[in-house]
C-alpha positions in Angstrom: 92.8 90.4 85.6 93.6 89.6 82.0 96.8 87.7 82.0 99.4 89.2 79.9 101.7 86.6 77.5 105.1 88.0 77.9 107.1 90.1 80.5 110.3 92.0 80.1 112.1 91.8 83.7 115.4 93.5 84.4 117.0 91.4 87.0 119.3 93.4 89.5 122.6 93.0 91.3 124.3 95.0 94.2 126.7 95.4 96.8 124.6 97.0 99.3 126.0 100.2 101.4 125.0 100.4 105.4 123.1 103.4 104.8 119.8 103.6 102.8 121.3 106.8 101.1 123.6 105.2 99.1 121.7 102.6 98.2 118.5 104.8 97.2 121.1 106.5 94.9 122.2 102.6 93.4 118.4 101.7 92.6 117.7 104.9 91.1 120.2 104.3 88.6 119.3 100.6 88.3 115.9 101.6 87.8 116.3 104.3 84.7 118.5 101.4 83.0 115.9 98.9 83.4 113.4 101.9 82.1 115.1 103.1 79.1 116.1 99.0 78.2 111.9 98.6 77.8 111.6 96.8 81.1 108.1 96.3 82.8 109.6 95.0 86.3 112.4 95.7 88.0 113.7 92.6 91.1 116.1 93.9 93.2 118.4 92.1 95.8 117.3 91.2 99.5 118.4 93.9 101.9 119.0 95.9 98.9 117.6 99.0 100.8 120.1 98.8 103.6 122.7 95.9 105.0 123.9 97.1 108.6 124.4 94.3 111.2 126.0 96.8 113.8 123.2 96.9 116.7 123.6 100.5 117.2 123.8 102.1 113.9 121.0 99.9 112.6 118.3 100.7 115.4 118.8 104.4 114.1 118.5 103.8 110.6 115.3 101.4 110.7 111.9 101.9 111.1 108.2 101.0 110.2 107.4 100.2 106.4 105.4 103.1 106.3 108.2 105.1 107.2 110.2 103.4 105.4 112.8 105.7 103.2 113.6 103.0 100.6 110.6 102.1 100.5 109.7 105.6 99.8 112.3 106.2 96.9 111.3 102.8 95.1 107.6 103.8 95.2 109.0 107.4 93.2 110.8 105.4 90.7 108.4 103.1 89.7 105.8 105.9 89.4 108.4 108.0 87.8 109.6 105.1 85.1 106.3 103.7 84.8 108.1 100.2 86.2 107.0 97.7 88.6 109.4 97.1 91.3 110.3 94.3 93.5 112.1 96.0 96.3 114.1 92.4 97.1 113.8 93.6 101.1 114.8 95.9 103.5 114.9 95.3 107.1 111.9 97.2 109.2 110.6 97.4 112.5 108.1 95.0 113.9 105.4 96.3 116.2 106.9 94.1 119.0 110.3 96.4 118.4 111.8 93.8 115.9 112.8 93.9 112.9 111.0 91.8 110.0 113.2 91.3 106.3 110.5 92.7 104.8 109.4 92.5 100.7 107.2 95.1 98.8 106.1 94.8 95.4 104.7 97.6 93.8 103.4 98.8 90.6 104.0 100.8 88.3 102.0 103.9 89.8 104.2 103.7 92.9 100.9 101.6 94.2 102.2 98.9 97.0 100.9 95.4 95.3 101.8 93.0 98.2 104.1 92.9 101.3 106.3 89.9 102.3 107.8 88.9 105.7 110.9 86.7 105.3 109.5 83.4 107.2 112.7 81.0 107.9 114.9 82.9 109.6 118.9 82.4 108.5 119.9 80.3 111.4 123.1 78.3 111.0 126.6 77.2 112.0 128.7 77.0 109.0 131.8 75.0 109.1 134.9 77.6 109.8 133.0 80.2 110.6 130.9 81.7 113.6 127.1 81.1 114.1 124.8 83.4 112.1 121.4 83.9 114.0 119.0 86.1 111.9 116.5 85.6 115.1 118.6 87.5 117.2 117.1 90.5 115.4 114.7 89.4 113.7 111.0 88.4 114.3 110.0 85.7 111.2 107.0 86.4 109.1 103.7 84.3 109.6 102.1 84.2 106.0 103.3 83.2 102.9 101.9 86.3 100.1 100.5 85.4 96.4 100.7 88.9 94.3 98.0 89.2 91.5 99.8 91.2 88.6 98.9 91.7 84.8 101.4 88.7 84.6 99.5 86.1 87.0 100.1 85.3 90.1 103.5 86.0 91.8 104.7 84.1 94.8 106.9 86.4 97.2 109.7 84.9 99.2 113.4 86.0 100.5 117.0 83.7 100.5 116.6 81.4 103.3 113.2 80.1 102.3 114.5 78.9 99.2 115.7 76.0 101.4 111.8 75.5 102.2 110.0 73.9 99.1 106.7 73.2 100.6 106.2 76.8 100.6 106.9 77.1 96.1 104.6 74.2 95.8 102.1 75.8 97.8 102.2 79.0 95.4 102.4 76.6 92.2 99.3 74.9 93.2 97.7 78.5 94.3 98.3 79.7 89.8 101.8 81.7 90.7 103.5 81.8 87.1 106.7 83.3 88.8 108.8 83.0 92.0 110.9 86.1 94.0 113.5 84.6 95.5 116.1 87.8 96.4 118.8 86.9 98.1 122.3 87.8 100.0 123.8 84.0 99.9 127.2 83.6 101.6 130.1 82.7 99.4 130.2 78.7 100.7 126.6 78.2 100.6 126.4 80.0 97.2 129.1 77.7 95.9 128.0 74.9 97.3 123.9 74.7 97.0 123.1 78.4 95.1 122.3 77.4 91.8 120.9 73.6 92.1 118.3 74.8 94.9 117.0 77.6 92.5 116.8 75.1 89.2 115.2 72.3 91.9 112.6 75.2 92.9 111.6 75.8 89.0 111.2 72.5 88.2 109.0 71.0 90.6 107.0 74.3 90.6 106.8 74.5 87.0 107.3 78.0 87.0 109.7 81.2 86.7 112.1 82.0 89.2 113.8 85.7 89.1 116.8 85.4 92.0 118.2 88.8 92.4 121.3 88.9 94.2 124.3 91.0 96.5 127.1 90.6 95.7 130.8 91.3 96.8 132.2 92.6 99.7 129.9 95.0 102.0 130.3 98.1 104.5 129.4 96.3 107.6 132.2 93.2 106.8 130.1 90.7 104.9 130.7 89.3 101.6 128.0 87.8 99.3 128.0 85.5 96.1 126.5 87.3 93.3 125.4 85.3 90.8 121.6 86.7 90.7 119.8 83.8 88.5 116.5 83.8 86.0 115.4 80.2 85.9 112.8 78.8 83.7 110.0 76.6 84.3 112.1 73.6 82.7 115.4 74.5 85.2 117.1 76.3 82.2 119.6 79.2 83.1 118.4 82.6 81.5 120.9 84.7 83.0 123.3 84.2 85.3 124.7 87.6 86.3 128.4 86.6 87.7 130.3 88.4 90.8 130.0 91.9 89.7 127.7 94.5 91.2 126.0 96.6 90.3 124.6 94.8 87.3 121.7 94.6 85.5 119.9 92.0 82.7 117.3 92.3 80.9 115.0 88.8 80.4 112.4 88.4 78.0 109.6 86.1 79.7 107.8 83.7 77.8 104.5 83.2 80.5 103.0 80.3 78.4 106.0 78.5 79.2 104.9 77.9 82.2 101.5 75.8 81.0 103.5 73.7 78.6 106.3 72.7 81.1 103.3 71.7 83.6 101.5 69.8 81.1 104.2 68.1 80.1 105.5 66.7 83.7 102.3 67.5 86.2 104.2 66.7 89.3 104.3 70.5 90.6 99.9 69.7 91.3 100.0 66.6 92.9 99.3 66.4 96.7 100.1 63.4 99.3 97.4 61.0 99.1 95.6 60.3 102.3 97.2 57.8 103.7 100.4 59.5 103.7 101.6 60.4 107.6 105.2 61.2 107.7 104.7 61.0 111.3 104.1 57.1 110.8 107.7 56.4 108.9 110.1 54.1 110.6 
């Protein structure tokens, strides 16, 4: 696939609804802003098809990809617009029953690209507040997904992995150009770590990073931190879209920027020698 030199992305931000309804009626309007601004892809928030955490509601509302309404509605728009879109994720169900945060990138024939499992599960006990276990719910991915696009290669990824970086170095050192990284940060973590952990991501990788966000407060009683973030392969800001949702931003991407940042500091290809055990420290 012939590699093209620039992309336009339109990076997205929302407050998602609990019903994938309302949030089906958000992207479509997302989508013909990012069509008529001259955008080629379209990356959208995690959960961005539907954020429920009531048990009940939520084992009505999701099931397989396949059957997937959001999933549905995104493939019409980007056939419709002629748009690739990242759909960010939307929960669906597993075959053992479970649900899996689940990614789809598709082109912009409505043809699905690649599919993404979120892998590391949003397990943690925040000071202040209660413990948040994704794996209540949840069943984690098991493979990490390289998309091949007229762009290069994309590496596929949702919030909590972002914490992860063997998994970024592993796509830099398979060609990806760009990372997804959609997320739903809490407000303290998003304070505290948000921005830093994206610009640490771009610079040992070398590469893009396109962080869609939610943002505000939501339906089912959470509140999210906004501030969806482009990152170039130096760690340089190119948008930073603030607390308001829904937003969009159109980017301009420079691909070979991406060569000359990894030429210049070659860390992002350099694996442990040998001799190096982590299990043998101390």
């Amino acid at each position: 696939m012939t590699q093209s030199p620039t992309l336009r992305v339109a990076l997205a931000q929302m407050c998602s609804a609990d019903t994938h309804e309302a949030n089906i009626a958000t992207v479509s309007a997302l989508a013909a802003e990012a069509a008529a601004g001259g955008a080629e892809l379209l990356a959208l928030p995690e959960v961005a098809g539907l954020m429920n955490r009531n048990p009940e509601t939520s084992a009505k509302q999701v099931v397989a990809a396949e059957d997937d309404p959001f999933i549905a509605a995104c493939r019409d728009l980007a056939a419709r617009h002629g748009l690739w879109i990242h759909t960010g994720s939307t929960p669906v169900r597993g075959p053992d029953g479970r649900f899996l945060n689940h990614a789809t990138l598709i082109d912009a024939t409505g043809g699905i690209v690649a599919e993404y499992d979120k892998i590391h599960l949003f397990d943690v006990a925040l000071e202040g507040q209660a413990p948040i276990g994704e794996s209540k719910r949840f069943a984690p991915g098991t493979r990490a997904t390289l998309a091949q696009t007229p762009w290069g290669p994309f590496g596929l990824s949702i919030c909590y992995d972002l914490r992860f970086p063997y998994l970024y170095r592993a796509y830099a050192q398979a060609g990806a150009v760009l990372m997804f990284i959609p997320s739903a940060f809490t407000v303290p973590t998003g304070q505290a770590h948000w921005e830093v952990l994206l610009r640490a991501r771009a610079i040992e990788t070398g590469a893009f990073v396109l962080a869609a966000a939610q943002a505000g407060h939501h339906a089912d009683g959470r509140q999210t931190y906004g501030h969806a973030l482009a990152v170039g392969p130096w760690g340089e800001v190119l948008a930073d879209l603030g607390e308001g949702a829904p937003a969009i931003r159109l980017i301009d991407l420079d691909l070979g920027a991406v060569a000359r940042a990894r030429a210049q500091i070659p860390a992002w290809g350099v694996r442990p020698p040998d001799w190096f055990d982590p299990a043998q420290i101390g």
